[in-house]
C-alpha positions in Angstrom: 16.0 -6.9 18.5 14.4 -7.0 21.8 16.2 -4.9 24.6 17.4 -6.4 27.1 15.8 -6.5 30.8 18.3 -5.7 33.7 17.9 -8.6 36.5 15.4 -7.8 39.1 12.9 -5.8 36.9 9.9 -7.4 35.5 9.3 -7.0 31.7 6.2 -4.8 32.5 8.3 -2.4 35.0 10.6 -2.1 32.1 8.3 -1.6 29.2 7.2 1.6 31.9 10.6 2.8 33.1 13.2 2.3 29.6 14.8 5.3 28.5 14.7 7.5 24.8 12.5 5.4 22.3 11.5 2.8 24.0 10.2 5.2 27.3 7.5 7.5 24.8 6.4 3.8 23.7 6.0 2.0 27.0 2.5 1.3 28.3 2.6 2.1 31.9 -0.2 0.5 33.6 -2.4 2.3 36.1 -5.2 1.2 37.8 -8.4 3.1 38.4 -11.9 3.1 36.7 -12.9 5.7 34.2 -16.1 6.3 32.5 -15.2 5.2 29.0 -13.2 2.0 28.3 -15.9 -0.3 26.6 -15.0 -3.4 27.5 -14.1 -4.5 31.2 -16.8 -2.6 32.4 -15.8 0.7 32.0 -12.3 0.3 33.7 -9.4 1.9 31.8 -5.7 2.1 32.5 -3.3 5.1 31.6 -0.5 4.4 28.9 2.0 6.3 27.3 1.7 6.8 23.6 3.1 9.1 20.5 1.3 12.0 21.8 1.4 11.7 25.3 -0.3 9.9 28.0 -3.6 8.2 27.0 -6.3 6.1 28.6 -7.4 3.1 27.1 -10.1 -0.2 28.4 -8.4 -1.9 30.7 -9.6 -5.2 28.8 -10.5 -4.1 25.0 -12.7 -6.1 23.3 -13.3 -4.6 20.0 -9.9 -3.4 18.2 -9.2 -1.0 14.9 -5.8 -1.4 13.5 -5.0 2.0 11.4 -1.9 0.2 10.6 -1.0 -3.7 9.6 2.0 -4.3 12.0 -0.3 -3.8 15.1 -3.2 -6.1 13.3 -0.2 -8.8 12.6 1.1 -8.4 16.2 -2.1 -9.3 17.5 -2.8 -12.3 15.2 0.4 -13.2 17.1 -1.0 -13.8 20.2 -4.5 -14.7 19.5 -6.4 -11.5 19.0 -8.5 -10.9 16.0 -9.2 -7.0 15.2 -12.5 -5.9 14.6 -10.9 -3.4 11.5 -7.6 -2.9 10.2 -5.7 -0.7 7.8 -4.9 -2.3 4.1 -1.4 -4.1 4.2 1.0 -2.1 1.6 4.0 -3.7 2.4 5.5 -6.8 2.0 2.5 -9.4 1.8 0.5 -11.2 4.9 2.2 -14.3 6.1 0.2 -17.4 4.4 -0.7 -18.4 8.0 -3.0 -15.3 8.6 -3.7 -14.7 5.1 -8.0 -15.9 5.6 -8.6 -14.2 8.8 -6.5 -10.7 7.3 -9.1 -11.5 4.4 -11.7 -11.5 6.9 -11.4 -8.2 9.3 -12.9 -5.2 7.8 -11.2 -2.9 6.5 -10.6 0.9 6.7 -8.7 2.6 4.6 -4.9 2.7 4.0 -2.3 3.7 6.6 -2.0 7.1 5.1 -5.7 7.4 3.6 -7.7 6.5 7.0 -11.4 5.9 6.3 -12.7 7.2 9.3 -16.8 6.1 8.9 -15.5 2.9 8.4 -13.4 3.1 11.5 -16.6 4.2 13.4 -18.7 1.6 12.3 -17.1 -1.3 13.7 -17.6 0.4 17.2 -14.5 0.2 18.5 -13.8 0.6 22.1 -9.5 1.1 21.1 -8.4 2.1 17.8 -4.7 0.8 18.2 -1.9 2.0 15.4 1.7 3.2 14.9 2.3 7.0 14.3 4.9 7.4 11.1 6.5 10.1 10.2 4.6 10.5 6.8 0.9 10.8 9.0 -0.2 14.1 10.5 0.7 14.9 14.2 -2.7 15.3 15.1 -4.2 12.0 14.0 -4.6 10.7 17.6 -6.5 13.4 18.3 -9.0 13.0 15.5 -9.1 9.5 15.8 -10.1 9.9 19.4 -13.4 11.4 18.4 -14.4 8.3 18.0 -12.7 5.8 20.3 -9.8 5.8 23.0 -6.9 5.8 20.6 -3.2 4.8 21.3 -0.8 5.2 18.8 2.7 4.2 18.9 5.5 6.4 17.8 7.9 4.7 15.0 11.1 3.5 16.2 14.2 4.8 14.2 15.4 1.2 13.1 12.7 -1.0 11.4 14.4 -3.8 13.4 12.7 -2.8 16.4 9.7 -4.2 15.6 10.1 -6.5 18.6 9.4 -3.7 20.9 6.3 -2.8 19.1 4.9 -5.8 19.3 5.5 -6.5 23.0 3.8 -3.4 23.7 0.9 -4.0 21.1 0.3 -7.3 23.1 0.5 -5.2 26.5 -2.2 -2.8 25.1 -4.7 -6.2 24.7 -3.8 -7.9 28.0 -1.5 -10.5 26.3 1.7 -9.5 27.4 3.1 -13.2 28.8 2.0 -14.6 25.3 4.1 -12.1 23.6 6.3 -12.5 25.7 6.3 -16.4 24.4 6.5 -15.6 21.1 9.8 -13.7 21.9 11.4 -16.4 23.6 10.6 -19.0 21.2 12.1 -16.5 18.7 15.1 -16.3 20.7 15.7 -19.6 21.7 15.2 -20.3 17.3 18.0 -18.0 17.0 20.6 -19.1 19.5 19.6 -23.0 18.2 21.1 -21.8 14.5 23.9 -20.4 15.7 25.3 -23.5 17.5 24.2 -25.4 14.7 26.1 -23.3 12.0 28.4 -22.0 13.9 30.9 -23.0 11.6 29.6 -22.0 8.4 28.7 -18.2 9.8 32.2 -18.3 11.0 33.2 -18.2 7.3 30.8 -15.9 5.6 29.4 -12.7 4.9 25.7 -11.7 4.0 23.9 -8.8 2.2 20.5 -7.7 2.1 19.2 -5.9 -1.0 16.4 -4.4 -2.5 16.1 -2.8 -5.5 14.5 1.0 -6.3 14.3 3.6 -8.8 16.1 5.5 -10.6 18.9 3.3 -11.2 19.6 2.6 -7.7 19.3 0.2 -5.0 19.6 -0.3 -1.5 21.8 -2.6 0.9 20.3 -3.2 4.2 21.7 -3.2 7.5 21.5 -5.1 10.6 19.2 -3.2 12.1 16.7 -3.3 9.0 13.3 -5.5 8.6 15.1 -9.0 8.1 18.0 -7.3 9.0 17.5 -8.0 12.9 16.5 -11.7 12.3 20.2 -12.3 10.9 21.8 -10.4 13.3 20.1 -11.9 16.3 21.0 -15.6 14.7 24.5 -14.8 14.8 25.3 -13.8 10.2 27.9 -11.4 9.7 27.5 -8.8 7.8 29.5 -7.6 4.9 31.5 -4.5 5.1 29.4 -1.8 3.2 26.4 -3.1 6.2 28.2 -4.5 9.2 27.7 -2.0 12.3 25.4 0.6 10.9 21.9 1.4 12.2 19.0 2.4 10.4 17.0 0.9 7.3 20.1 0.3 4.5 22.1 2.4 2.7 21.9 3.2 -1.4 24.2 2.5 -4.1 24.2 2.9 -7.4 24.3 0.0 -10.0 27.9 0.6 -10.8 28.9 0.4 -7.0 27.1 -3.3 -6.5 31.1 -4.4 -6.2 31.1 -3.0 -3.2 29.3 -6.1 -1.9 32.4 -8.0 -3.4 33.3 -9.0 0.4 30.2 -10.8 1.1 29.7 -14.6 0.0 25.9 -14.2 0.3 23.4 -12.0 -1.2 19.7 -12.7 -0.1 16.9 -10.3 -1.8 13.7 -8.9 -1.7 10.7 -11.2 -1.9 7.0 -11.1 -0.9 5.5 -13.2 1.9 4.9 -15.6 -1.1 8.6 -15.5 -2.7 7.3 -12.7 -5.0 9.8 -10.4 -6.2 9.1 -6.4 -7.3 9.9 -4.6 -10.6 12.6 -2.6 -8.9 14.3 -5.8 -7.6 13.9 -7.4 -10.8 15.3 -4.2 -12.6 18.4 -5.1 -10.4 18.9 -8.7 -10.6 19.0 -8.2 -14.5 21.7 -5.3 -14.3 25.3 -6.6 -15.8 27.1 -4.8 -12.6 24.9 -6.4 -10.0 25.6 -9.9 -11.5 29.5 -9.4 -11.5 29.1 -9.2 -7.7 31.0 -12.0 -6.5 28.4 -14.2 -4.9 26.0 -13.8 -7.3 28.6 -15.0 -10.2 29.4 -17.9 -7.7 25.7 -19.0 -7.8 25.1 -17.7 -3.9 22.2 -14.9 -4.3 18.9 -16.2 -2.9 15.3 -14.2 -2.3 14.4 -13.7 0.9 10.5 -14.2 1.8 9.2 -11.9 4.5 12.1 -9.3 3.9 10.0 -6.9 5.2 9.8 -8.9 8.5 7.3 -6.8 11.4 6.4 -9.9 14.0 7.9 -12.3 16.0 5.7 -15.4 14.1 7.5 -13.5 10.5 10.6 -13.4 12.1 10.8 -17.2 12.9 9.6 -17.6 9.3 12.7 -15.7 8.3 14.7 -17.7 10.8 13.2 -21.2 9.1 14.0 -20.7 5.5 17.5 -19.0 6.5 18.4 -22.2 7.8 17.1 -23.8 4.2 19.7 -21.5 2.4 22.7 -22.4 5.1 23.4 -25.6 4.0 23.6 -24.3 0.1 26.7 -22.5 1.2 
């Protein structure tokens, strides 16, 4: 979810000034002309990325992704990337699905292809800096173009900040910035319209895994955030914890007895994984009370990363409401 801005500061003064997190992602404009920047003419601006303080153009024109989030953040608000990292996760939403085919591409997130990030000519390489990369990959990747990466938040519902700040990087800021309130206005309409029915219920998120286990997410999680910030309760095992979702084992599914929906993993597409399959075919998982009851749905763009997936998620929610 979006923080919050405190009256009297503008959304830019904020994305500069907020604290923990949030403060080593903010891209704090500064003025001033530097020698490299490509596009603009040369002028740059100082931001604040994963390693530090970084200058970028001041008006980039020719973007590498070494991630997808960034790349589907800026399909958000207009902005094509010259390159951009395979998508592993999840699926592209439909709607972007022939330019994504379109941008180059260069390399996964963890397996960077760095000639192929060099010949689009970038003038910013753009990305997010997860735990499983190495420290110094800004500093590499700067050999070959100003490079800001963004540090990984410590809920994957936070993807909200990101992209704010990804649009900020490209000079689209007040169209993210729409995105976000269109997102949040979708939200508030679906809880005034089933207010009633969220009033009564319980959700889960799963997702199945290996090794005979599975996960339940929480509301800070992908899709997580989308149900939270449109007003579903979460069953006990979930409700109030932070992070990505907790595991359980097959035999412990009853602990989402409480919950009167279960909505699992699917693909941009409605494509669902082995591992998920594995679970939806164990005994235990379909004694769970609301999948007996004929209340367990998938859930497209479960792995939610963008404020145009996040109304996706808020669109079919509200086809699955009425079923319940």
């Amino acid at each position: 979810m979006a923080p919050h801005v405190p009256p009297g500061l503008s959304r830019r003064g904020f994305l500069a000034g907020a604290g923990g997190v949030a403060a080593t992602l903010a891209l704090a404009a500064c003025g001033g002309g530097g020698e490299s920047g490509g596009g603009g003419g040369g002028a740059t601006r100082t931001v604040q990325g994963a390693g530090g303080p970084v200058q970028i153009p001041a008006n980039p024109q020719r973007i590498v992704c070494t991630d997808f989030y960034t790349t589907y953040a800026l399909l958000d608000v207009g902005v094509t990337p010259s390159g951009t990292a395979e998508a592993t996760l999840g699926g592209v939403l439909p709607e972007y699905q022939q330019v994504y085919d379109g941008i180059p591409k260069v390399g996964s997130p963890t397996a960077l292809n760095f000639e192929a990030i060099a010949a689009q000519t970038p003038d910013l390489i753009l990305g997010t800096l997860v735990p499983s990369l190495p420290a110094d990959l800004g500093a590499q990747l700067s050999g070959i173009a100003p490079t800001l990466l963004l540090p990984a938040a410590a809920n994957p519902g936070s993807w909200g900040e990101r992209a704010l700040r990804t649009a900020d990087a490209v000079n689209r800021l007040p169209q993210g910035e729409q995105l976000k309130t269109s997102y949040d206005q979708h939200a508030a309409r679906i809880r005034q319209q089933y207010a009633a029915t969220l009033a009564r219920t319980k959700w889960a998120l799963v997702r199945g895994s290996s090794g005979g286990v599975f996960f339940s997410d929480y509301p800070t999680s992908w899709s997580g955030v989308v149900l939270a910030d449109s007003g579903f309760p979460f069953g006990q095992f979930a409700a109030g914890k932070t992070g990505a979702g907790g595991r359980l084992s097959y035999e412990q599914a009853t602990q989402l007895d409480d919950c009167d929906v279960v909505l699992h993993l699917a693909d941009t597409r409605g494509g669902v994984d082995a591992n998920t399959q594995t679970l939806l075919a164990q005994p235990a998982f379909q004694q769970v009370r609301a999948v007996r009851e004929g209340r367990l749905f998938p859930l497209p763009n479960y792995y939610c990363s963008h404020y145009k997936q996040g109304e996706a998620v808020q669109s079919y929610l509200e086809t699955v409401l009425p079923r319940v």
